[in-house]
C-alpha positions as CSV (number, residue, x, y, z in Angstrom):
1,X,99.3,37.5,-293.0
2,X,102.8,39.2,-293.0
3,X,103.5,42.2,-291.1
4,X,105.9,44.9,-291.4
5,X,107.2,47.5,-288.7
6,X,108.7,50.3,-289.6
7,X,110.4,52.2,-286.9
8,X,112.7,55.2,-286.9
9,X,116.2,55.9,-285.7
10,X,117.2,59.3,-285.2
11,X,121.0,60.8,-285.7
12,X,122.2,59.8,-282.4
13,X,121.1,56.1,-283.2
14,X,118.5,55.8,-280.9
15,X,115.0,55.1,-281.6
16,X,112.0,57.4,-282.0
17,X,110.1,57.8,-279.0
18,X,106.9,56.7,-280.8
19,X,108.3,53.8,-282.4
20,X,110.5,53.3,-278.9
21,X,106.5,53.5,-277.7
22,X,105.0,50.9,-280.0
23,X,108.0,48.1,-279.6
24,X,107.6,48.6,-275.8
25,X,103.5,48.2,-275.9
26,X,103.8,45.3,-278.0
27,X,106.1,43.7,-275.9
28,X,103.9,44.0,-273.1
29,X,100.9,42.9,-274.8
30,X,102.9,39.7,-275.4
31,X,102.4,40.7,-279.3
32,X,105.7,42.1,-280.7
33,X,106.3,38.1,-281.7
34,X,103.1,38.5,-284.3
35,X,105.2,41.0,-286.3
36,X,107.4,39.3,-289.1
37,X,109.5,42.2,-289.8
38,X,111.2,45.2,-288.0
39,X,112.2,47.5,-290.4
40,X,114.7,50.9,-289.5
41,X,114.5,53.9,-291.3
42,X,117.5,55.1,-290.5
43,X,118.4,58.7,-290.5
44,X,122.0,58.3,-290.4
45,X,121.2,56.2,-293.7
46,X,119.1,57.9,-296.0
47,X,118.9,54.4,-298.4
48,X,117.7,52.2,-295.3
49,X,114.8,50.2,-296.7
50,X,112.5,51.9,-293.7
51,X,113.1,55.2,-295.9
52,X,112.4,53.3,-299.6
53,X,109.3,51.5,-298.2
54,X,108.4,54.9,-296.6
55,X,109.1,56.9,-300.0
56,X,107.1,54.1,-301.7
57,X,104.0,54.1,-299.3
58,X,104.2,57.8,-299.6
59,X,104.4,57.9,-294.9
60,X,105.9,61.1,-293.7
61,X,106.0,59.4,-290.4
62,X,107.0,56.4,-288.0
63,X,106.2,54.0,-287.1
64,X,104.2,52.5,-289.5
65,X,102.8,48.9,-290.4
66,X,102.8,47.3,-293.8
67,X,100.3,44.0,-293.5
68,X,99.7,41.7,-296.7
69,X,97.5,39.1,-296.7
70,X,96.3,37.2,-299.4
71,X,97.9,39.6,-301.6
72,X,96.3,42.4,-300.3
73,X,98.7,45.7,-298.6
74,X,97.0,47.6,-296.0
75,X,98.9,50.6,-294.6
76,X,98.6,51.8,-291.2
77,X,100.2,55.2,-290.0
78,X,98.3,55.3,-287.2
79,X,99.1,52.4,-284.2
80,X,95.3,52.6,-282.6
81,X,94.0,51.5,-286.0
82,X,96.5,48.9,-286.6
83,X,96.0,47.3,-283.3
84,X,92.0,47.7,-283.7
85,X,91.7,46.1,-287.1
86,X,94.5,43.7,-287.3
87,X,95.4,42.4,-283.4
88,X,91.3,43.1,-282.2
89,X,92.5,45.2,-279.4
90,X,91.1,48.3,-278.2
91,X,93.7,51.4,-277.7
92,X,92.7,53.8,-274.7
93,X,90.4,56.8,-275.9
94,X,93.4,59.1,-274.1
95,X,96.4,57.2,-276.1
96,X,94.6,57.4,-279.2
97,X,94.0,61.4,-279.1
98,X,97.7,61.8,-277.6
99,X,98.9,60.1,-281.3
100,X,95.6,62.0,-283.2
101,X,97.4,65.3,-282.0
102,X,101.1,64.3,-281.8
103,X,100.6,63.4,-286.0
104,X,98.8,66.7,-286.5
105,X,100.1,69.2,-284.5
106,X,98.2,71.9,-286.1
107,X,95.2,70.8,-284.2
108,X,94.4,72.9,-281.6
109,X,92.0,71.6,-278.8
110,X,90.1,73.6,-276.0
């Protein structure tokens, strides 16, 4: 298995804050090692691979994962998935509806 992580860096060169989010949660699970790859897509760069693999994938956000295995690509956009189905860990039920609403902020909750 070969994973791919791509992250975002906005015009002031700084990361994301999700992608800023995800390095730091992997780091603490003691899994940012397991990924392969750390991809930028660069906004001050409009040609950074993290922007052709995005065009490619069709991803309109970061981060996101690319994982082959055995020839197969899985895509994950969403970080609670990735971590349930590829690293067997659970997310926390309020940290997976914070990035449920954070990528579609046209949801409106009561």
């Amino acid at each position: 298995m070969y994973i791919k992580l791509v992250t975002k860096i906005k015009t002031d060169g700084n990361l994301c804050r999700k992608s800023a989010r995800v390095l730091n949660e992997l780091e603490s699970l003691d899994l940012l090692h397991r990924i392969d790859e750390i991809i930028s897509a660069d906004e001050r760069q409009a040609t950074s691979e993290g922007f052709t693999l995005a065009n490619k994938y069709q991803v309109q956000s970061a981060p996101f994962f690319i994982v082959e295995d055995d020839g197969l690509i899985r895509l994950y956009t969403a970080y609670y998935q990735f971590m349930k189905d590829v690293f067997q860990v659970s997310i926390s039920e309020e940290d997976e509806i914070s990035e449920i609403i954070a990528r579609n902020p046209e949801l409106d909750y009561i």
